[in-house]
N, C-alpha and C positions, 0 to 999 in steps of 0.2 A: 630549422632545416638540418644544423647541425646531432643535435638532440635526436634525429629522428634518422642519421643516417649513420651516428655513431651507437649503434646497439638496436635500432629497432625497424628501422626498412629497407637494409642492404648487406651484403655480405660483407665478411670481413676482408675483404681486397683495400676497404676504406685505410687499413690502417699498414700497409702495407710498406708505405713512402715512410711514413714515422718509425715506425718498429726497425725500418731500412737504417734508417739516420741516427736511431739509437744505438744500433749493434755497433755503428762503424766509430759513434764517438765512444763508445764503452769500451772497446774492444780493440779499436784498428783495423785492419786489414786482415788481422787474423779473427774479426767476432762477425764480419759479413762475409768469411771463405764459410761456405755450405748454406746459402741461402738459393734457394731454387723461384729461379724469377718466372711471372708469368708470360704469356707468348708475346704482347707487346710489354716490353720491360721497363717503359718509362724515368730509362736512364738519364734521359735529357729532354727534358731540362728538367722534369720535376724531382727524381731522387736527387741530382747536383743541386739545388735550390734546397730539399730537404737538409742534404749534408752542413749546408753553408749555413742553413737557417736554425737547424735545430743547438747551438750553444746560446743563440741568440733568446730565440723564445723556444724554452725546452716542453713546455706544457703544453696536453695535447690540443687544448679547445684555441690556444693561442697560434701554433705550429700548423692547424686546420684554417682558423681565422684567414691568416697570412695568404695561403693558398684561395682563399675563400675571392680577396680581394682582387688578386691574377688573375684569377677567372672572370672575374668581374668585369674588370678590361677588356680583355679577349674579342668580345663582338662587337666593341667600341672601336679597336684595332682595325681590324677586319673589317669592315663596316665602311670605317675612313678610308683605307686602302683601296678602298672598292669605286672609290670616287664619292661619299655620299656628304656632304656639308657634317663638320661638327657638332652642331646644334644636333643636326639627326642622328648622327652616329650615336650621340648618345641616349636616345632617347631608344635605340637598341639595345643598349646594355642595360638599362634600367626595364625594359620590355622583356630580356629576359630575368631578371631578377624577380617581377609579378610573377612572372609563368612558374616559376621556381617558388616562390609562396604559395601560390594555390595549388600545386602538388607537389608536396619537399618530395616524395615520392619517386618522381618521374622527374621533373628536369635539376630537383633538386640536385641531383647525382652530377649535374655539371661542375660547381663547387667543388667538387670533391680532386684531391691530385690521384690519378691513376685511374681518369673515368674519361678520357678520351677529350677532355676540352682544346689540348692540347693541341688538338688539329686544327683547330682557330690559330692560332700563333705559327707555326709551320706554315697554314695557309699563307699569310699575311707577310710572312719571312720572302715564302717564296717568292709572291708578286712582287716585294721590293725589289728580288734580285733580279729578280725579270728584265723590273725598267732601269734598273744600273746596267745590265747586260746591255740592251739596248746602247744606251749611251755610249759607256766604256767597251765595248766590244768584245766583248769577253773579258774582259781584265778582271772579272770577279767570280770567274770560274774556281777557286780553294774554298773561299766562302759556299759556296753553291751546293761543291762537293761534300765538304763537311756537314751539311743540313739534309741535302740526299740521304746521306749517310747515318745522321740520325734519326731520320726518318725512320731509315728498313729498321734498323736499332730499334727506335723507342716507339713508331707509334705505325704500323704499318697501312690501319685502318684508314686513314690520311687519304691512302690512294682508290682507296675506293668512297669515299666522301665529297672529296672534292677536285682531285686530280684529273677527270675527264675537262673538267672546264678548265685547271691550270695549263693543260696539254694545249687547247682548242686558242687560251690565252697568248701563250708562247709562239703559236705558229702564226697567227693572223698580224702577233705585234712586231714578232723576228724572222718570219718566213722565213727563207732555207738555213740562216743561221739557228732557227730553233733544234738545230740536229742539237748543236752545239749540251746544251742545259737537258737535251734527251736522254743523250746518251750518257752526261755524268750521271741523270737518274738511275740509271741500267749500273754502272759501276761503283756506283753507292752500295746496290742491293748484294754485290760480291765484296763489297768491303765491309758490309755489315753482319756476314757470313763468318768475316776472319775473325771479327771482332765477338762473335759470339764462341769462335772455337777457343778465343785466348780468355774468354771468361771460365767458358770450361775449365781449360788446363789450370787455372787459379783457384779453381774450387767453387763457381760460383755457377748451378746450374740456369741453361735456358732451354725453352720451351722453340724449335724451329717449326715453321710453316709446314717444313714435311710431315713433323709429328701430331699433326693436328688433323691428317686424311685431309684436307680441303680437296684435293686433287680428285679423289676417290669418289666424294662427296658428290662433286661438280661433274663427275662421268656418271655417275648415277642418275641424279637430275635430268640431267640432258638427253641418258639415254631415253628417261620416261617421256618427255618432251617430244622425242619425233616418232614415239611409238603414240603420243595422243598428246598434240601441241596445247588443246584446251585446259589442258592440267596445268599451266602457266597461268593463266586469267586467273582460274580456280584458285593456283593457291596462292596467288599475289594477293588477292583478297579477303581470304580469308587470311591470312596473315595479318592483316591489315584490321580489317573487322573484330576481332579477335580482342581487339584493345582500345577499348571504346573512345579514351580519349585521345589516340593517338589516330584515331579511326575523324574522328569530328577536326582536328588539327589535321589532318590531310584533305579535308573537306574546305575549310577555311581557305589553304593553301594554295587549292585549285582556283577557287572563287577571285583571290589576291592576286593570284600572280597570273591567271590569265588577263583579267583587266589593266596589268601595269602591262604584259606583252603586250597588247593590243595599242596601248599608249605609246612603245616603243617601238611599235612597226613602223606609226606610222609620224612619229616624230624624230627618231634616230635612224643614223646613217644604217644601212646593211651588216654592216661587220660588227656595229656595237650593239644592233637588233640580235643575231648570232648568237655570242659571247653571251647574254642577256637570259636566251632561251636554253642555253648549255649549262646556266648558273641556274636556271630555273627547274629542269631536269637532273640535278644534282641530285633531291632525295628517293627520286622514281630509280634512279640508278643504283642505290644504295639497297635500296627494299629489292629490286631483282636479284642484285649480288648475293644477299641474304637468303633467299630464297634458295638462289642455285645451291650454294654450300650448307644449307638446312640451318642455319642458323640461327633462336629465335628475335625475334623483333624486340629493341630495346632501342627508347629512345638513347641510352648511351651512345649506339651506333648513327643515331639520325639529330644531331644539333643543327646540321642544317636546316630539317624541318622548321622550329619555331624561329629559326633566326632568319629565314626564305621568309615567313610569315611577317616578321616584325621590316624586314628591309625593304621588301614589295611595299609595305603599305607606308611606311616614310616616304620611300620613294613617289608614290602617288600624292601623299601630303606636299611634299615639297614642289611637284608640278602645280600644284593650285593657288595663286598670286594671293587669295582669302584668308589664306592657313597657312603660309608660309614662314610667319614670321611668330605669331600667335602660337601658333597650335604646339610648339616644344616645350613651352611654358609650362602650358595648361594639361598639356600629358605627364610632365616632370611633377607639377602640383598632386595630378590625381595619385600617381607612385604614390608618394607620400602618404596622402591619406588613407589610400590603400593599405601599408604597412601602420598607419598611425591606427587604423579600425582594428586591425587584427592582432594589435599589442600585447591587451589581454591574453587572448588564445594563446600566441605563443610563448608566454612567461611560464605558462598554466602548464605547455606540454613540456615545456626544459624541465619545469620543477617535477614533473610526473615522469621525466626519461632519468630524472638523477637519482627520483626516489626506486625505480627501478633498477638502475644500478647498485646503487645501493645493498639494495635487498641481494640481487647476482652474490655479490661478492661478502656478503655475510656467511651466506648460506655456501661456498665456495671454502670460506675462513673453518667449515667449521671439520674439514676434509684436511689432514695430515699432509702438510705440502713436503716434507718429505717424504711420503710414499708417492709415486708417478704413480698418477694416472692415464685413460685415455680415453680421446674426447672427439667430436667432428668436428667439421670445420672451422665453424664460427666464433665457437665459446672461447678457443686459444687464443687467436689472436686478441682476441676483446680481453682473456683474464691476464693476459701477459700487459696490456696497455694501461689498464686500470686498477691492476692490484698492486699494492706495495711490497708482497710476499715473493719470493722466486719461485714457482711453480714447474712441474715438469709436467705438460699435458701433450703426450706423443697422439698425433693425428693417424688418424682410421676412417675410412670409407663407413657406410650403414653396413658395406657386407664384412666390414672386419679386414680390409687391405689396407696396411701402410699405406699413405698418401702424404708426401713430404711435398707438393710442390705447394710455391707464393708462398715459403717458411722458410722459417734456415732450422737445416735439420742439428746443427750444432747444440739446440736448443734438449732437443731430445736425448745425447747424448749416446749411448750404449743400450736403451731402452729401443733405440728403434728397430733393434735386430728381433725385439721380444713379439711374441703373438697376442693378439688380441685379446684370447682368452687369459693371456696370465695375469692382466692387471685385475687389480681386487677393486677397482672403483673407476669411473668416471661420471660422464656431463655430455649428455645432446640435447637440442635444439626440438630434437625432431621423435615424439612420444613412440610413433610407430615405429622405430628403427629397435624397441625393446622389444619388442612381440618378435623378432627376427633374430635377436642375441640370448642365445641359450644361457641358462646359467644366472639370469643377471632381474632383480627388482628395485622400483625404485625406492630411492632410499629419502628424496624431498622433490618439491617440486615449487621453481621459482620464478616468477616472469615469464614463463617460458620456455625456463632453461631444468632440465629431468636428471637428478641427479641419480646413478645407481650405483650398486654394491653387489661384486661378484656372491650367489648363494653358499655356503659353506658345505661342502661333501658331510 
């Protein structure tokens, strides 16, 4: 999984926490002033878990590991909180750990820090504070505030994941007191405004919601919607259709979670039927949101999907007196064999993801690391992680734009005022972005990775 998301099925945002935690123990406060964060900045908790973590285990498959295992919990958390027995809870967390083997791909990106898992923890945060509130009557309103707060900060997707049913939560449990935990949400999102203007002023850029058009995005959509409402069906659909297994795991879902509603129509109380159906409509609301703001479908955005998937159907297991007691065992056993079948395989691809590194960074070694070159996206961060060398790879768009953001452009130094055309050499990913840069042939070619060499007048 990791083998397969460090260098060969996801962008370099993977390494972004690390490289984070790097700059600040090599440097201080003055080697993370000019890193430019992406629009959820995953300041908290996972770059402060980075900072904390990385003197600890400084290597990267070890620093990955760590985060690997936090994730791991996550829907074990969340899960329990939810009301669900132990036993079942966990057999959620290991439910998604299979889904995450049979495509490192697609859910494998849950593992990863700064792939949105995060919103499971937030989740799970929030609902504690909920039933404190309840209790103590507010008295846990700083706490609340502060997690609000990190919220709009670090992970804003939160609110559109699972926030409609934390809303529907707080009102039916707090009722008119739910104003209460409302409104700190609402002055979280201007606290996390200030907090993003004081990172500016320190040198440390971020990406705001304004700069991303959502708003524009979302006028757009809409207005097409009431000039021809069918075009919502349409393209919920195809959005959906579009990705086959994320297409058949929506299918599952339906199938799953309507039979536990119907189970809980007609066995639980009204208000717990409710909350039930709000938590079940979770990823329908997610893929709309998606939609409006044209954003594409990634299950990174939708961990409720397989985790709706896996909680529905515990849930139905735990209603049946047969399987109630049995059946955690006997699904915890198959986990296992599951990962014990596929052993092989994935010894086979680590060893085939290292030999590919490998080669990267030979063929990398053999390019004058004092001369800067420049490169897309992907190749920096990965040759900055994995090489021993100090390299100076200033990022460029395929059209040849400067592009410093999810980098600290400290890295580039006084290169990043220079044009595209003047470096004598770089590194993309992406073969066709040569046929579009004048001047330039390739000089090797490695895993995937196109090295070129400006032509000589």
């Amino acid at each position: 999984m990791y083998e397969n998301h460090l260098g060969e099925g996801t962008d370099s945002d993977v390494l972004y926490p690390y490289l984070f935690a790097r700059d600040f123990w090599t440097g201080g406060f003055g080697g993370i002033r000019g890193w430019n964060l992406p629009p959820c900045t995953y300041l908290f908790p996972e770059i402060l878990i980075g900072i904390l973590l990385f003197p600890i285990v400084p290597s990267l498959y070890g620093f990955h590991l760590v985060f690997g295992f936090i994730s791991f919990v996550l829907p074990f958390t969340f899960a329990k909180q939810l009301g669900m027995p132990k036993r079942y809870s966990y057999l959620v967390a290991l439910g998604f750990l299979v889904f995450a083997g049979y495509d490192p791909n697609l859910l494998g990106q849950f593992y990863l820090p700064g792939f949105h898992a995060m919103i499971l923890f937030f989740a799970t945060w929030t609902l504690v504070l909920l039933e404190q509130w309840k209790q103590t009557n507010g008295k846990v309103w700083f706490p609340f505030l502060f997690l609000m707060t990190m919220v709009w900060v670090s992970e804003y997707w939160f609110f559109v994941n699972i926030a409609p049913f934390l809303i529907c939560y707080a009102v039916f449990h707090l009722r008119w007191k739910s104003i209460g935990p409302l409104s700190i949400g609402l002055l979280g999102m201007y606290l996390a405004k200030s907090i993003g203007k004081g990172l500016r002023f320190f040198g440390i850029g971020t990406i705001g919601t304004n700069n991303l058009q959502l708003f524009s995005k979302f006028n757009s959509t809409f207005h097409s919607i009431v000039l021809d409402p069918s075009v919502v069906w349409q393209g919920l659909v195809q959005s959906v259709s579009k990705h086959p297994l994320l297409s058949e795991w929506f299918q599952w879902y339906l199938v799953i979670g309507i039979f536990y509603l119907f189970i809980s129509l007609v066995k639980d109380q009204k208000k717990d039927f409710f909350l039930t159906l709000i938590l079940f409509l979770s990823p329908f609301i997610t893929v709309f949101f998606l939609f409006l703001i044209e954003t594409e479908l990634n299950i990174r955005y939708l961990y409720f999907l397989p985790f709706g998937i896996l909680f529905f159907s515990s849930r139905i297991l735990e209603r049946i007196p047969l399987f109630r007691f049995g059946i955690p065992i006997v699904l915890s056993v198959a986990c296992f064999l599951f990962y014990l079948g596929k052993h092989s395989e994935l010894v086979a691809k680590v060893r085939e993801g290292e030999e590919k590194r490998k080669h990267r960074m030979e063929c990398l070694s053999e390019f004058d690391p004092k001369i800067p070159g420049a490169a897309t996206y992907w190749p920096i961060k990965y040759s900055y992680a994995f090489s021993n060398k100090q390299w100076t790879l200033v990022p460029f768009t395929k059209d040849g734009v400067y592009y410093p953001w999810i980098a600290n452009t400290s890295w580039d130094g006084d290169f990043k005022n220079q044009s595209f055309d003047s470096f004598q050499w770089g590194v993309t990913e992406n073969k066709e972005n040569l046929k579009t840069w004048k001047d330039v042939s390739i000089a090797k070619e490695c895993e995937g990775w196109y090295f070129f060499r400006r032509n000589e007048l």
